[in-house]
N, C-alpha and C positions, 0 to 999 in steps of 0.2 A: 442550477439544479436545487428544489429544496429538498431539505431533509426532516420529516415528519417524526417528529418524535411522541410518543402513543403510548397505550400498553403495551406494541410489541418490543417497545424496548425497557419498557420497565421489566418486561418479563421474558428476554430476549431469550432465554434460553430454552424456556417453554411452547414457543411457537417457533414452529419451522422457517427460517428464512428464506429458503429455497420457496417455500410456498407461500411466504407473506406477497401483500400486494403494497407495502410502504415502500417509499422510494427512497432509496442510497444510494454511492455509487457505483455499485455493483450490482443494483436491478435486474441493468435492461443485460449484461454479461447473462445472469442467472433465466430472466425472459427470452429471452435470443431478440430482444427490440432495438434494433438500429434506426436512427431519426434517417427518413429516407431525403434525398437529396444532400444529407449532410457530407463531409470529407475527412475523414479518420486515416492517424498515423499506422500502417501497420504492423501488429506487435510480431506475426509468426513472421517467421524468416525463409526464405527459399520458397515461399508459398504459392503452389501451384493457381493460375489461372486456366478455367476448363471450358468447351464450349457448353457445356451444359450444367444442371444443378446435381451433380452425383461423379464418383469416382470412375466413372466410367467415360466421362467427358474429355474431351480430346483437350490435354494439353496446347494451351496457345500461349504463354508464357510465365518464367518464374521470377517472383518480385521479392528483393532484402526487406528486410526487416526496414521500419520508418518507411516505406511507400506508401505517399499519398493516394487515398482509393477513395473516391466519392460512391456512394448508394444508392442504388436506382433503383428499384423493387427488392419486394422480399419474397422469397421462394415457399413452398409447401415443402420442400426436401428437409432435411435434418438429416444432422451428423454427430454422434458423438464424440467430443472434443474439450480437452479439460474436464473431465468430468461431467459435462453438462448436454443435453440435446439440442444442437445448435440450427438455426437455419441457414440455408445456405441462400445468397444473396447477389443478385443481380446487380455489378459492379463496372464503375469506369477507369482504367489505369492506363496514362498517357495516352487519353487519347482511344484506347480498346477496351473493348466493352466485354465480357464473360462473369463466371462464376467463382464466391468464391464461401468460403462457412464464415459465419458473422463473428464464432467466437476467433476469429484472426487477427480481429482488429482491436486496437488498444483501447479501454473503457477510460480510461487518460493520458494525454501527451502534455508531458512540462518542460518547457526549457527556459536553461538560465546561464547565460557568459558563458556561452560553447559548448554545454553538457545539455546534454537531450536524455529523460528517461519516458520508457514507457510503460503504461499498468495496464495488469489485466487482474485476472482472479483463475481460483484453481479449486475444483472439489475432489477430492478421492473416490475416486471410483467404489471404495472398500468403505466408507466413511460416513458415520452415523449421520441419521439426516437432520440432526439435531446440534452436530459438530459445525464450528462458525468455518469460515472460509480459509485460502489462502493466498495473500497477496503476493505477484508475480512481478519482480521489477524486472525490465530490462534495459542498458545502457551500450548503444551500438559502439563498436569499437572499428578500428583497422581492419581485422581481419575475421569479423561476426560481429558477437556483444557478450556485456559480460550479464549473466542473470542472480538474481536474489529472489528466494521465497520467505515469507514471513508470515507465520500462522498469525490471523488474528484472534485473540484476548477476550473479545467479545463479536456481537454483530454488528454494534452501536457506531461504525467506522463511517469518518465524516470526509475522508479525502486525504489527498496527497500534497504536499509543497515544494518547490524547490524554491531554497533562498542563498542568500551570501556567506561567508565563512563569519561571519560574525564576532571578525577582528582576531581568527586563529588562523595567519599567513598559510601554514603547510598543510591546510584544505583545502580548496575549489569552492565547494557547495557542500550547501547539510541538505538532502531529504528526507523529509518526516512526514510518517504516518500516524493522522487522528484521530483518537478514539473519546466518543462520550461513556461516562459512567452515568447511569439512568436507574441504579438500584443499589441500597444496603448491599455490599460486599465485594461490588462490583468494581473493575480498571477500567481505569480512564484516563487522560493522559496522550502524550508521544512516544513513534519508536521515531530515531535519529539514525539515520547511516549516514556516514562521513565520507565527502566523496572526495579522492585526490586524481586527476588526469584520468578522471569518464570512471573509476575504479573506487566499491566501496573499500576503506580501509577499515572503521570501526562503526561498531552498531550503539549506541547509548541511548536507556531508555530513560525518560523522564513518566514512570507511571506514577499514581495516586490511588489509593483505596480507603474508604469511609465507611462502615460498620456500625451504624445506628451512634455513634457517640461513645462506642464500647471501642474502637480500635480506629486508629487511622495509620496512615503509608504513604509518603510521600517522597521520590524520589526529585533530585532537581540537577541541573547541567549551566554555570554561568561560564559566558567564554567571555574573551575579552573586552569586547562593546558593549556589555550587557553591566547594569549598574551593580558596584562592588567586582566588576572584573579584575584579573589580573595581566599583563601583557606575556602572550603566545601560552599560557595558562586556561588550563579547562578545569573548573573546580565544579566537584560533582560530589553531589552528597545525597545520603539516604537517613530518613528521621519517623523514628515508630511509635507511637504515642496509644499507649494499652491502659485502661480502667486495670486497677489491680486489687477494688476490693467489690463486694456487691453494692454495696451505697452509690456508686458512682461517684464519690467524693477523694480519693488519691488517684493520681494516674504516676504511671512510669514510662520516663521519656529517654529513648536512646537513640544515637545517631552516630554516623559515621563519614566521614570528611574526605577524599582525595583529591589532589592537584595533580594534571597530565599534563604532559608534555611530551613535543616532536622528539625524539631520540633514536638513533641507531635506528631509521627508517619505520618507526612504528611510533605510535598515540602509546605511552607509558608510563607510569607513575614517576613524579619528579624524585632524582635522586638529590640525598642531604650528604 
């Protein structure tokens, strides 16, 4: 998928995302555009299958969450769902064919050594049209899944990862979400949720902020494999660098250092 980066992200806050026509990856969630013939993990859960495009359609059966649904046409019906007006879609699941609404299905599926998450997105019903989105993880479990929402920071959001513990044993996986800064004042940057047995334990953000030369922000996360690590160490620091006269000619630099560590079943500041 590209990602077009434009005016509307220079001035992302200024034009409605909901009604831009640039492409992220939460477009086609925002468009109700499912690539037809494609096969999407499903994010809802329990998700009724109907013989028709509407609520009124004779249940013919209910699918868990992660079912594979391939896309056969696309309906004229709409449903509101998440927030958004969704169309309802002509689908194939093992084999049976019925209806199901597009926003059900995950706008990404990642997996990595046994952990499967899925994304979608979320707008507030209540919620300026001007306000960025919110990203919807979910991670199936035994007996459902466990879910995370995470407002995004801006609109400028370029996708999701799953990778390896990055040399911090009592993790599984890190998922991060990424954001470009595309303006004076603007975050940019990772969020991090740290996943242990399918389950986030801690969220750590690595953002950055830049302000014409007058101010910067820049948080950072080195775990063990990463150079200057520490072993089962997560060293995370935050550094503020402020112009402090009008000349632009002194700045004031301050910063702050933490080392974490597994302890009494939680990510905790290392005790001395």
């Amino acid at each position: 998928m590209k990602y077009l980066l434009s005016t509307f992200l220079l001035f992302g806050f200024i034009v409605n995302p909901i009604q831009a026509q640039y492409t992220f990856p939460y477009t086609d969630f925002l468009n109700s555009n499912y690539e037809i013939g494609a096969t999407y993990g499903l994010f809802g859960d329990q998700v009724k299958l109907r013989s028709e495009p509407n609520t009124n359609g004779k249940v013919l059966d209910i699918y868990p969450i992660g079912t594979t649904v391939k896309v056969l046409e696309k309906a004229a019906e709409t449903y509101q769902l998440y927030g958004v007006n969704s169309n309802w879609y002509k689908v194939e699941i093992n084999g049976q064919t019925g209806y199901l609404v597009g926003a059900f299905l995950a706008a990404q599926t990642l997996e990595y050594n046994g952990t499967t998450a899925y994304i979608n997105y979320e707008v507030a019903p209540e919620s300026a049209p001007y306000e960025p989105l919110s990203i919807v993880i979910r991670m199936p479990t035994q007996t459902g899944f466990q879910a995370y929402k995470y407002k995004m920071p801006n609109v400028n959001y370029a996708g999701a990862k799953l990778a390896d513990n990055r040399g911090f044993s009592e993790i599984d996986q890190i998922l991060s979400l990424e954001f470009f800064a595309e303006s004076c004042g603007a975050t940019g940057g990772e969020m991090h949720f740290l996943v242990k047995d399918g389950v986030v334990i801690k969220e750590l953000s690595t953002f950055y902020v830049s302000d014409a030369g007058v101010f910067f922000y820049e948080e950072n996360a080195i775990f063990p494999q990463d150079p200057g690590g520490r072993p089962e160490v997560i060293i995370y620091t935050k550094t503020t660098e402020e112009v402090t006269n009008e000349y632009m000619s002194t700045f004031s630099i301050t910063g702050e250092k933490s080392y974490l560590e597994w302890r009494d079943g939680a990510i905790a500041p290392v005790q001395y």
